[in-house]
N, CA, C and O atoms as a CHARMM CRD file, in Angstrom:
* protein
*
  312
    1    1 UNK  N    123.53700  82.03800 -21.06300 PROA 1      0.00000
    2    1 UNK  CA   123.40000  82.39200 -19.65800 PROA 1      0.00000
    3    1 UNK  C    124.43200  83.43000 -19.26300 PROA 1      0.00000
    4    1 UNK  O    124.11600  84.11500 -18.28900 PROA 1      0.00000
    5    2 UNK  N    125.49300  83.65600 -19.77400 PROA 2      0.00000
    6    2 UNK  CA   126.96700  84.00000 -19.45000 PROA 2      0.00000
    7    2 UNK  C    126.41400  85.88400 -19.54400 PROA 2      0.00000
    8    2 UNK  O    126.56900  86.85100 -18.79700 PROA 2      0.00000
    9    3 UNK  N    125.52300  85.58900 -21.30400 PROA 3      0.00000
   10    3 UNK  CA   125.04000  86.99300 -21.44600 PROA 3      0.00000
   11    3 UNK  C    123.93300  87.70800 -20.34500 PROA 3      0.00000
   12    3 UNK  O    123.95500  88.80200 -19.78100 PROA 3      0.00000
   13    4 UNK  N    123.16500  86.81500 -20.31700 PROA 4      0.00000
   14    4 UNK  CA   121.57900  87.18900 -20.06500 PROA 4      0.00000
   15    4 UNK  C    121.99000  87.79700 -18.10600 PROA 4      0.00000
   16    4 UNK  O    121.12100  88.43500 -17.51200 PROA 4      0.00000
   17    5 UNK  N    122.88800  87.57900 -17.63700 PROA 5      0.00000
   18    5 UNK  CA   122.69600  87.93900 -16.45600 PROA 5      0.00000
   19    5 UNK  C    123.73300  89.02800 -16.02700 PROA 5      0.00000
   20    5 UNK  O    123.85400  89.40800 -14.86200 PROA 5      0.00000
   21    6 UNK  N    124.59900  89.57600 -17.26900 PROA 6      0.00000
   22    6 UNK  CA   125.25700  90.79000 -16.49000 PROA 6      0.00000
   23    6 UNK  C    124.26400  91.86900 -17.37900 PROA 6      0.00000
   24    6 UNK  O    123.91300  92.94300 -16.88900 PROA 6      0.00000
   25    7 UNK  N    123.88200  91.45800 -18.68100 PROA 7      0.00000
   26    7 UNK  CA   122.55000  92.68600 -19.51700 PROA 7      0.00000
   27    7 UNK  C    121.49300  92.54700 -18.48200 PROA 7      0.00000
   28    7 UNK  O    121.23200  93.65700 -18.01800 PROA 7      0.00000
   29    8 UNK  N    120.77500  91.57900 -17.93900 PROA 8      0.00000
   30    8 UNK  CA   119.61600  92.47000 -17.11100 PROA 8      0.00000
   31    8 UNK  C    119.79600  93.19200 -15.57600 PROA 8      0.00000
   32    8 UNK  O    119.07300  93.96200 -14.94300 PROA 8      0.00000
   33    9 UNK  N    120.85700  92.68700 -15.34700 PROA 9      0.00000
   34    9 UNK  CA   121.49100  93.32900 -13.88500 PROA 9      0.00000
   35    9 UNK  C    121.80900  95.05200 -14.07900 PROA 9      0.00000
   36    9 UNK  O    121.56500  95.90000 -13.22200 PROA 9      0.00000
   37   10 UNK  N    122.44200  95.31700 -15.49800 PROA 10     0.00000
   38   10 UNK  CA   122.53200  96.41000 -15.71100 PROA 10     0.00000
   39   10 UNK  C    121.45900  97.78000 -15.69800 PROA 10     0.00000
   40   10 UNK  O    121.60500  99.00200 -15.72800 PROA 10     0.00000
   41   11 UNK  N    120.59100  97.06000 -15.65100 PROA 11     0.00000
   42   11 UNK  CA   119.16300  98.02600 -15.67800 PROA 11     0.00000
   43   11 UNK  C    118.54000  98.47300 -14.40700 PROA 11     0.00000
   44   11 UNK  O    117.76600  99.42600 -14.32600 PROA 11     0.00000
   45   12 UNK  N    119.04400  97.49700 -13.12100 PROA 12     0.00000
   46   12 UNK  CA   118.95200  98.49000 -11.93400 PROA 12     0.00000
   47   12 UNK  C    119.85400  99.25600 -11.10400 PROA 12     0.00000
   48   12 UNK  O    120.99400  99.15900 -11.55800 PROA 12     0.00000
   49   13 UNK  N    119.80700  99.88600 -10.20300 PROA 13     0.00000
   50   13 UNK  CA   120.48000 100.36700  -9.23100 PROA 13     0.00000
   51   13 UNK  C    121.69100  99.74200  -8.80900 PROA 13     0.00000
   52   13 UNK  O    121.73900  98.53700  -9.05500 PROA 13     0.00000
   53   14 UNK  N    122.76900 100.28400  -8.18900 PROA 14     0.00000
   54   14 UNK  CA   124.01000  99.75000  -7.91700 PROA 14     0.00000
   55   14 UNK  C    124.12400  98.92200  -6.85300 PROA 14     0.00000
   56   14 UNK  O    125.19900  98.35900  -6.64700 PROA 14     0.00000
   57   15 UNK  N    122.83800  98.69000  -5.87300 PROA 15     0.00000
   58   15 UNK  CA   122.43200  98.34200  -4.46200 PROA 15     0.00000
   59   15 UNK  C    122.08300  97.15800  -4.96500 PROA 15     0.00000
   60   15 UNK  O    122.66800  96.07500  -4.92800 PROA 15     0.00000
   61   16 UNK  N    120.86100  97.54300  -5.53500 PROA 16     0.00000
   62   16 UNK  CA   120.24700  96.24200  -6.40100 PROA 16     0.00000
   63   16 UNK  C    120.88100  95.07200  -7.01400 PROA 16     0.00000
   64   16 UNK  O    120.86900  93.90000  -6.64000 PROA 16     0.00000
   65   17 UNK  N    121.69000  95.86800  -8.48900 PROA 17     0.00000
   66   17 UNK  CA   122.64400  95.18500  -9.07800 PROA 17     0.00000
   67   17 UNK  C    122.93700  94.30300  -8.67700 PROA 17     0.00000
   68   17 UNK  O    122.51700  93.20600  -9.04500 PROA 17     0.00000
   69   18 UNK  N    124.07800  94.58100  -7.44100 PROA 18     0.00000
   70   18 UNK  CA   124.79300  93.56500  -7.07200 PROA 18     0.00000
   71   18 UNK  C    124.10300  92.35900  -6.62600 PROA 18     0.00000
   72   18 UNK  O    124.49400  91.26500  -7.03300 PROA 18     0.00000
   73   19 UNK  N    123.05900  92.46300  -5.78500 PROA 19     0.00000
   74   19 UNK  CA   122.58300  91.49100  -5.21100 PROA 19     0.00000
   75   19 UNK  C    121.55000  90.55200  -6.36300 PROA 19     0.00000
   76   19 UNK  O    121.13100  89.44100  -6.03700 PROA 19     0.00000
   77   20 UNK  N    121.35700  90.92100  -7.16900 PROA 20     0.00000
   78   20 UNK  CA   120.84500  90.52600  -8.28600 PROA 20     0.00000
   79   20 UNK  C    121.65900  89.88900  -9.08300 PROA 20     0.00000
   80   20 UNK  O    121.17500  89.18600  -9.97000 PROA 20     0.00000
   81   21 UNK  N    122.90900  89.99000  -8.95000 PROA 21     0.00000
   82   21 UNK  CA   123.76700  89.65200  -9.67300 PROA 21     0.00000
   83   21 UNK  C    124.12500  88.29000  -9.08800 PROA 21     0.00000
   84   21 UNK  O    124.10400  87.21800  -9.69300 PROA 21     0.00000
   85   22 UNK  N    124.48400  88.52100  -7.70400 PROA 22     0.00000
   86   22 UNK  CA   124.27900  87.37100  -7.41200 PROA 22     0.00000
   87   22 UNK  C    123.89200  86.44300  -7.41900 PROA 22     0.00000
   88   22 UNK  O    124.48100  85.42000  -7.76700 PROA 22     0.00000
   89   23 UNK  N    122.37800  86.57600  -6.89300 PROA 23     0.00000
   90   23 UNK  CA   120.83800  85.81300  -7.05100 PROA 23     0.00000
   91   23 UNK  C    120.97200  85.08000  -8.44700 PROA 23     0.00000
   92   23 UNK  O    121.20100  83.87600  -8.56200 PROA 23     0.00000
   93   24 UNK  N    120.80900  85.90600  -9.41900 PROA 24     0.00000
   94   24 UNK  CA   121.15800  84.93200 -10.51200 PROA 24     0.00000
   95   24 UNK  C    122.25200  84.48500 -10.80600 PROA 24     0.00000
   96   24 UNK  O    122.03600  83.52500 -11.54500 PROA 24     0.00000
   97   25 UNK  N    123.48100  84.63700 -10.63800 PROA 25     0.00000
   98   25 UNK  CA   124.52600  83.35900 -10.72100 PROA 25     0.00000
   99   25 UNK  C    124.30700  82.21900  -9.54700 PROA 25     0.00000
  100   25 UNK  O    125.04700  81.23800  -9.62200 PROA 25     0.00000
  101   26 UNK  N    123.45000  82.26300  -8.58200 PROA 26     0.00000
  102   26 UNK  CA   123.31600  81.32500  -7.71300 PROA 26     0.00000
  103   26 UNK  C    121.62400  80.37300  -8.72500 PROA 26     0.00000
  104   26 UNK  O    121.29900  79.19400  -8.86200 PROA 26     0.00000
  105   27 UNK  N    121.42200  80.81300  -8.87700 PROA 27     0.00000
  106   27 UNK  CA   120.15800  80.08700  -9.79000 PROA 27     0.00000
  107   27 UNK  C    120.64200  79.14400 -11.02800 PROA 27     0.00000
  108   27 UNK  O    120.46200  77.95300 -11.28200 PROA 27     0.00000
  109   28 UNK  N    121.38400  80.27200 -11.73200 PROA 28     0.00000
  110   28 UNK  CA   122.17200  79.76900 -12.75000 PROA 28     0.00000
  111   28 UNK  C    122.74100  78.38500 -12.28700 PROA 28     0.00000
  112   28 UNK  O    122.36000  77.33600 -12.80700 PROA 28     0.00000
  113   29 UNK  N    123.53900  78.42600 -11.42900 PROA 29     0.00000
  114   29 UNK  CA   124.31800  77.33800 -11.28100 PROA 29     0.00000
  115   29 UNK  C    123.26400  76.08200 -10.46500 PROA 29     0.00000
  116   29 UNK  O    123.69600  74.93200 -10.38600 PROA 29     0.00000
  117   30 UNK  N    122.34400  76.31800 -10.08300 PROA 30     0.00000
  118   30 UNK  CA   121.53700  75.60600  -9.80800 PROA 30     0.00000
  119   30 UNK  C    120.59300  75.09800 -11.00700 PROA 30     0.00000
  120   30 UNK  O    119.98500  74.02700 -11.00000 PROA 30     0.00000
  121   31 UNK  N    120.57900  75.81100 -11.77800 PROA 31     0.00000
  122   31 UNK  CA   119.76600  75.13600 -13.07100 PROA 31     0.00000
  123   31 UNK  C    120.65000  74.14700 -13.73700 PROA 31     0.00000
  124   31 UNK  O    120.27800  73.02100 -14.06700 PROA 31     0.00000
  125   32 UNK  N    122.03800  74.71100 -13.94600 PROA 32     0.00000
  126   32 UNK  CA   123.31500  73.99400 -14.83800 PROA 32     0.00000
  127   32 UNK  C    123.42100  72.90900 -13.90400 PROA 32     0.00000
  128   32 UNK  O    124.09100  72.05400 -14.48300 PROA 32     0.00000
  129   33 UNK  N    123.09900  72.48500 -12.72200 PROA 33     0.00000
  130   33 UNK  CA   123.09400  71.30300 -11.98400 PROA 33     0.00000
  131   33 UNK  C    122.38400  69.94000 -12.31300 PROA 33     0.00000
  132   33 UNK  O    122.69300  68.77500 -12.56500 PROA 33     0.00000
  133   34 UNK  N    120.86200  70.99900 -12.12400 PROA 34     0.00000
  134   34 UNK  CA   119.32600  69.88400 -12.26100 PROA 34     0.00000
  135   34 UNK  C    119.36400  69.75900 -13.38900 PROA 34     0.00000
  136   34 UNK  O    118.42400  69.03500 -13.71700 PROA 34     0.00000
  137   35 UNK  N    120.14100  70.16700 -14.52300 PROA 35     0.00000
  138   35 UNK  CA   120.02000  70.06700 -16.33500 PROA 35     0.00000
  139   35 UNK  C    120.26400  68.57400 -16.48700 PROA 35     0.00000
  140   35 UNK  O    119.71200  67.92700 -17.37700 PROA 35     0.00000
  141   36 UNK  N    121.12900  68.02000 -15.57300 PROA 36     0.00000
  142   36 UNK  CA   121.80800  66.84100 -16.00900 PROA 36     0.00000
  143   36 UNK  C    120.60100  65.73100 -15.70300 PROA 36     0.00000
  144   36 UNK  O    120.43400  64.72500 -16.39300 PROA 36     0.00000
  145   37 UNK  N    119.74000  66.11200 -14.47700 PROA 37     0.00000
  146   37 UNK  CA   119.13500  65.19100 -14.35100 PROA 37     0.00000
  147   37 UNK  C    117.49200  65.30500 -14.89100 PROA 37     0.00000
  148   37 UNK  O    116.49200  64.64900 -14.60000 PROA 37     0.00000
  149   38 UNK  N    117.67200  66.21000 -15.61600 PROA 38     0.00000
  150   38 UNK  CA   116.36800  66.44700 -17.18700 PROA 38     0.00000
  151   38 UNK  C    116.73600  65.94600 -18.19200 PROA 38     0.00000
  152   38 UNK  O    116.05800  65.14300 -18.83300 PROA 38     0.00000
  153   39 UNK  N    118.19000  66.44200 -18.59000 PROA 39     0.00000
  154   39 UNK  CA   118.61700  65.52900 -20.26600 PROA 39     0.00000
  155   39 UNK  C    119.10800  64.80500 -20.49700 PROA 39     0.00000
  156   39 UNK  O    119.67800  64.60200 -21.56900 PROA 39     0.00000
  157   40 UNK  N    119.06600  64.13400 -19.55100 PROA 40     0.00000
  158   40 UNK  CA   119.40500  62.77500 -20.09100 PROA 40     0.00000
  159   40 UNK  C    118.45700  61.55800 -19.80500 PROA 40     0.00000
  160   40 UNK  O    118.77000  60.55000 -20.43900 PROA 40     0.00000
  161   41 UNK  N    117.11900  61.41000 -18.80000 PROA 41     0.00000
  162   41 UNK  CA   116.10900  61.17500 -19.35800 PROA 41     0.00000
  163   41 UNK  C    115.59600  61.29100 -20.47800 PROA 41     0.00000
  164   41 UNK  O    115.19100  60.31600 -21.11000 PROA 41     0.00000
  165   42 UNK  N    115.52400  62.64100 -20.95300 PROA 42     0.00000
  166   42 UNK  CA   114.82100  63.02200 -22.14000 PROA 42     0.00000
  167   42 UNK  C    115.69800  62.30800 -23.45300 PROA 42     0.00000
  168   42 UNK  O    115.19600  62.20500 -24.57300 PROA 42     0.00000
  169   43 UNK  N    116.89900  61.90100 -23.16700 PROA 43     0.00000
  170   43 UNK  CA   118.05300  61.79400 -24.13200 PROA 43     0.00000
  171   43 UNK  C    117.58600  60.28900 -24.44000 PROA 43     0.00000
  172   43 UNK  O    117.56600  59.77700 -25.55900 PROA 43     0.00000
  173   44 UNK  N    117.20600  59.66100 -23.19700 PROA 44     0.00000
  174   44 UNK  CA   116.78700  57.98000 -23.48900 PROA 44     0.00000
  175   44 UNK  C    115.29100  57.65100 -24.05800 PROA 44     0.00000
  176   44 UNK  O    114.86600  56.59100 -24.51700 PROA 44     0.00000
  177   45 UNK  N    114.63800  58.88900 -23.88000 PROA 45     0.00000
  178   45 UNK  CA   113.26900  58.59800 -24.80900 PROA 45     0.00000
  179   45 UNK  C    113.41900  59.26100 -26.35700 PROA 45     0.00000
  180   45 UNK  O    112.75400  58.85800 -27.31200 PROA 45     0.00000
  181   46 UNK  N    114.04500  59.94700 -26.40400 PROA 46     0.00000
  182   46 UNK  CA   114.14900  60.36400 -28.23800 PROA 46     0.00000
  183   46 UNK  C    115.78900  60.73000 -28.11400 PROA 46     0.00000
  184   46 UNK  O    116.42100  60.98900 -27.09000 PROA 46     0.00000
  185   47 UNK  N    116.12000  60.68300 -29.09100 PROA 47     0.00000
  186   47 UNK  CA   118.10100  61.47900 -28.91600 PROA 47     0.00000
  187   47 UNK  C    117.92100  62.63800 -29.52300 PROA 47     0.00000
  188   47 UNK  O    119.02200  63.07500 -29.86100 PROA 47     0.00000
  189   48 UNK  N    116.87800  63.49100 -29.88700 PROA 48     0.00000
  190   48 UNK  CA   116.73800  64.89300 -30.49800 PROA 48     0.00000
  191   48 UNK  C    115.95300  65.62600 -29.20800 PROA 48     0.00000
  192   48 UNK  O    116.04000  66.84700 -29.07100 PROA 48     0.00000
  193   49 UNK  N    115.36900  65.00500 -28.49900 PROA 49     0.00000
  194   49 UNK  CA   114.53600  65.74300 -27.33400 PROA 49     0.00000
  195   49 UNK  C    115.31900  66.21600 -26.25300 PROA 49     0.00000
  196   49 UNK  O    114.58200  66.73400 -25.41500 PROA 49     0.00000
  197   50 UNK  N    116.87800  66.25900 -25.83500 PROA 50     0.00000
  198   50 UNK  CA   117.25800  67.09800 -25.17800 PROA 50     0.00000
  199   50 UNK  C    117.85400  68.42800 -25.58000 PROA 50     0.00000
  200   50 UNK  O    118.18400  69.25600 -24.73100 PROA 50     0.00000
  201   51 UNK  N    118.01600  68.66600 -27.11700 PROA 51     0.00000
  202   51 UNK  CA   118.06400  69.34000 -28.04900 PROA 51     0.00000
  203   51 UNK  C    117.06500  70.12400 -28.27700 PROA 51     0.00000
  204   51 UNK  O    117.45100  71.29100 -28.21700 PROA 51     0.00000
  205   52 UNK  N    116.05700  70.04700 -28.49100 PROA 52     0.00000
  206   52 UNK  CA   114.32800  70.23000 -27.95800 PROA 52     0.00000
  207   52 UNK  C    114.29600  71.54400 -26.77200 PROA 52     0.00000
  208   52 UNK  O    114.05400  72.74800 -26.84800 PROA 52     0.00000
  209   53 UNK  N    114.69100  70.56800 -25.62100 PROA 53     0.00000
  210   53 UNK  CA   114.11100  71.17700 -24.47500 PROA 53     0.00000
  211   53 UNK  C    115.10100  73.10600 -24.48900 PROA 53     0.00000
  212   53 UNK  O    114.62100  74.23100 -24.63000 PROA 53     0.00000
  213   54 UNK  N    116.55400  72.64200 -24.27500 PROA 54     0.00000
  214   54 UNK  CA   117.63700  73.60200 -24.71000 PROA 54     0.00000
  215   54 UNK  C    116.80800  74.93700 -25.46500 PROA 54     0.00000
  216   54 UNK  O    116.60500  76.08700 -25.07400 PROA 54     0.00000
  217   55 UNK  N    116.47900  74.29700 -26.58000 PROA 55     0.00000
  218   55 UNK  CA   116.19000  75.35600 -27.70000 PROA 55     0.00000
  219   55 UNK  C    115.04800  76.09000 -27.22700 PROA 55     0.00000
  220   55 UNK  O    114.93100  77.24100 -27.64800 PROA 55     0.00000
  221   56 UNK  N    114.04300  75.56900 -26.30300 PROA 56     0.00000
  222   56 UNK  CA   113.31300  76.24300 -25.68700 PROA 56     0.00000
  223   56 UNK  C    113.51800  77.18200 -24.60500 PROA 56     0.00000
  224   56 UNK  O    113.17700  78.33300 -24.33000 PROA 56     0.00000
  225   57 UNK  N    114.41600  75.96400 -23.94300 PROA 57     0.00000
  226   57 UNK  CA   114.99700  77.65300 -22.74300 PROA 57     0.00000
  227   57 UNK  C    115.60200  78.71000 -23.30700 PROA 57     0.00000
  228   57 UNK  O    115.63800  79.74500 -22.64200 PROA 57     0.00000
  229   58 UNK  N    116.25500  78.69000 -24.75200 PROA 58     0.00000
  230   58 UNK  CA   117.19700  79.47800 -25.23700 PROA 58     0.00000
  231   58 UNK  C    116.32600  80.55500 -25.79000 PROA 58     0.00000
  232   58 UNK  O    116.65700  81.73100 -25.94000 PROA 58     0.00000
  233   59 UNK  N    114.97000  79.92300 -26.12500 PROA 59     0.00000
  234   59 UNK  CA   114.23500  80.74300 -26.95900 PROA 59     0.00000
  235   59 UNK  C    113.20300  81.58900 -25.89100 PROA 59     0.00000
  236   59 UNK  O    112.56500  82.56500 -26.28500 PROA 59     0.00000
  237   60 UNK  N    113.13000  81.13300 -24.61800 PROA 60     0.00000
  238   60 UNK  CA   112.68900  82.16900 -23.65900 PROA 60     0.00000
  239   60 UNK  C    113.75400  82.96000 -23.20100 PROA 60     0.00000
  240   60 UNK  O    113.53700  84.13700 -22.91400 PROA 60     0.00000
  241   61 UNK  N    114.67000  82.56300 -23.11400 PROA 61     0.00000
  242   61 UNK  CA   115.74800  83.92700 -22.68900 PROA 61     0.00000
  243   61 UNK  C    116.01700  84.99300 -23.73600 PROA 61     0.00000
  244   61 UNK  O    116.39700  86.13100 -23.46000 PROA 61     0.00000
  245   62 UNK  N    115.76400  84.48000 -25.10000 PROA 62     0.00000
  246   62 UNK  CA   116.11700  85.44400 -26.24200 PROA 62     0.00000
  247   62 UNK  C    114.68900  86.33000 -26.25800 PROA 62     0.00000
  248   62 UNK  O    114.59300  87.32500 -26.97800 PROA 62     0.00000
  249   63 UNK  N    113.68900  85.91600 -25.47500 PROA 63     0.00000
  250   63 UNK  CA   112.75900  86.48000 -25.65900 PROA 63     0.00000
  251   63 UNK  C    112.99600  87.76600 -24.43000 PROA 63     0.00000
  252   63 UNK  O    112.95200  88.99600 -24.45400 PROA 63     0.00000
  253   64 UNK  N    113.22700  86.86200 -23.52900 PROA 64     0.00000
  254   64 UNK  CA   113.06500  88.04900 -22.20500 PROA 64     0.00000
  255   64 UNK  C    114.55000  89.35900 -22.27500 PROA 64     0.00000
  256   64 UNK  O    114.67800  90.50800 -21.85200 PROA 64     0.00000
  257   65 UNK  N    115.29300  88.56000 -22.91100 PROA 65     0.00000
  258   65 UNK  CA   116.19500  89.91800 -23.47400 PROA 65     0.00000
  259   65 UNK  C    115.41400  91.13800 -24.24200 PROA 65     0.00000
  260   65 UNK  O    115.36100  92.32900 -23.93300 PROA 65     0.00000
  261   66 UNK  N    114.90500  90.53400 -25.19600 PROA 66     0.00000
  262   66 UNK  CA   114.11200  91.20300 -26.30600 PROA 66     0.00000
  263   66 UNK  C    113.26800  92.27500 -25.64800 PROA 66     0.00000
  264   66 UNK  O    113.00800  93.38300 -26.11800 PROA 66     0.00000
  265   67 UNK  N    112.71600  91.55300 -23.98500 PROA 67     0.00000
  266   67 UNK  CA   111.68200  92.63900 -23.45700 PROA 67     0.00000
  267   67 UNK  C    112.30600  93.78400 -22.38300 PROA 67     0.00000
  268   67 UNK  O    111.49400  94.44100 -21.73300 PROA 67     0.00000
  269   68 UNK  N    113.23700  93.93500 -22.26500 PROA 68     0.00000
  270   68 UNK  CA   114.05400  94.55700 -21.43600 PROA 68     0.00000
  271   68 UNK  C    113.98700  96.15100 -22.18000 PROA 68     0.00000
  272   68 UNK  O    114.20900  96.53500 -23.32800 PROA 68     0.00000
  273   69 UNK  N    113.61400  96.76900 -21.06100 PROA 69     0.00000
  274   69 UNK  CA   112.96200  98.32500 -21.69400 PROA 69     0.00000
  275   69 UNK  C    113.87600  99.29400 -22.19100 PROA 69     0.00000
  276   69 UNK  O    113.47900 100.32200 -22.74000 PROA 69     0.00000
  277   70 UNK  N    115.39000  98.95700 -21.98800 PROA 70     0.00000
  278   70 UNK  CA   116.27500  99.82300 -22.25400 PROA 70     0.00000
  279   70 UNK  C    117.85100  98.73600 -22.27700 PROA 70     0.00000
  280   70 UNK  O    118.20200  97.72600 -21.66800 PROA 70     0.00000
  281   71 UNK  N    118.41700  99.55300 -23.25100 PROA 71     0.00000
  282   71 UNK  CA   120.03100  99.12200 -23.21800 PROA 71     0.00000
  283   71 UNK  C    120.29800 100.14200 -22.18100 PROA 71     0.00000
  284   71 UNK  O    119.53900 101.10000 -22.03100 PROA 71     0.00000
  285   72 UNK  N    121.81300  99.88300 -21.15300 PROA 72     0.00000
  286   72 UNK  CA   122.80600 100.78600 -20.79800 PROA 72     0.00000
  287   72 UNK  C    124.10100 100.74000 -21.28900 PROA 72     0.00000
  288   72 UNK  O    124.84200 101.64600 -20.90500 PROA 72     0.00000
  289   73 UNK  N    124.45700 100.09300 -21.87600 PROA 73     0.00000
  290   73 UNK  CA   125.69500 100.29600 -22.85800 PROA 73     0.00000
  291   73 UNK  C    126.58900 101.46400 -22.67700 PROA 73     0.00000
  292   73 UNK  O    126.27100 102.52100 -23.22200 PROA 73     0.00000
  293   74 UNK  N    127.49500 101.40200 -22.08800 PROA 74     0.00000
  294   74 UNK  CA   128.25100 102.71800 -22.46400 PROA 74     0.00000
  295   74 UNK  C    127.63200 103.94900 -21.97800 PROA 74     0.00000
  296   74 UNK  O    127.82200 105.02200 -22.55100 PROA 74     0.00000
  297   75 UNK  N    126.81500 103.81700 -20.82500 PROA 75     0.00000
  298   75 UNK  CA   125.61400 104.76700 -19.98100 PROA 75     0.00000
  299   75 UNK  C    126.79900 105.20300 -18.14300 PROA 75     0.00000
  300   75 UNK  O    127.74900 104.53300 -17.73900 PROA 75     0.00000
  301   76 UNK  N    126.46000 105.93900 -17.76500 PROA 76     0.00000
  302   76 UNK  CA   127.21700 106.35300 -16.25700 PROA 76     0.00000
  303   76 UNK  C    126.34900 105.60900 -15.34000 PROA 76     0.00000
  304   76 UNK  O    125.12100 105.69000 -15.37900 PROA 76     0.00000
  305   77 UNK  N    126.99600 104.89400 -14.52500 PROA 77     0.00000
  306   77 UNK  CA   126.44000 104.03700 -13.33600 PROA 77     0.00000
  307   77 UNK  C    126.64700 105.04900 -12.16700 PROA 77     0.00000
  308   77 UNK  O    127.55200 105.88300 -12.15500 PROA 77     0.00000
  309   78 UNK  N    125.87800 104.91800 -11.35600 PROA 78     0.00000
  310   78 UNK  CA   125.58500 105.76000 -10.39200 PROA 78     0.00000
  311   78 UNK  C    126.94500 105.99900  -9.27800 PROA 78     0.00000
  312   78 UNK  O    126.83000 106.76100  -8.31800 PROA 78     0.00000
């Protein structure tokens, strides 16, 4: 998570950015909230299924990185 939200913020506008930047650290921390009260249900029906779920969110964010149309790396911000 730490990655995924200053790499896609980088791809818009400086107006944008910021407020985007925001937006998702306010989500973020709202997901890292409700996590607790997903895995550990899931933890009392199998002990590998909150392990499970993780690897799935991990594997949609590695995806939606993957689709991001451009690096800015080392690029001039406006």
């Amino acid at each position: 998570m730490f990655l995924l939200v200053p790499l896609t913020s980088e791809i818009y506008p400086t107006l944008c950015r910021t407020l985007g930047y925001g937006y998702a650290s306010g989500v973020g921390r709202i997901g890292a909230f409700l996590s607790g009260f997903v895995l550990f249900p899931l933890f009392f029906i199998s002990k590998y299924l909150p392990f499970l779920a993780v690897f799935c969110i991990i594997s949609g964010s590695v995806f939606a990185c993957y689709k991001l149309p451009y690096d800015t790396t080392n690029k001039y911000l406006d």
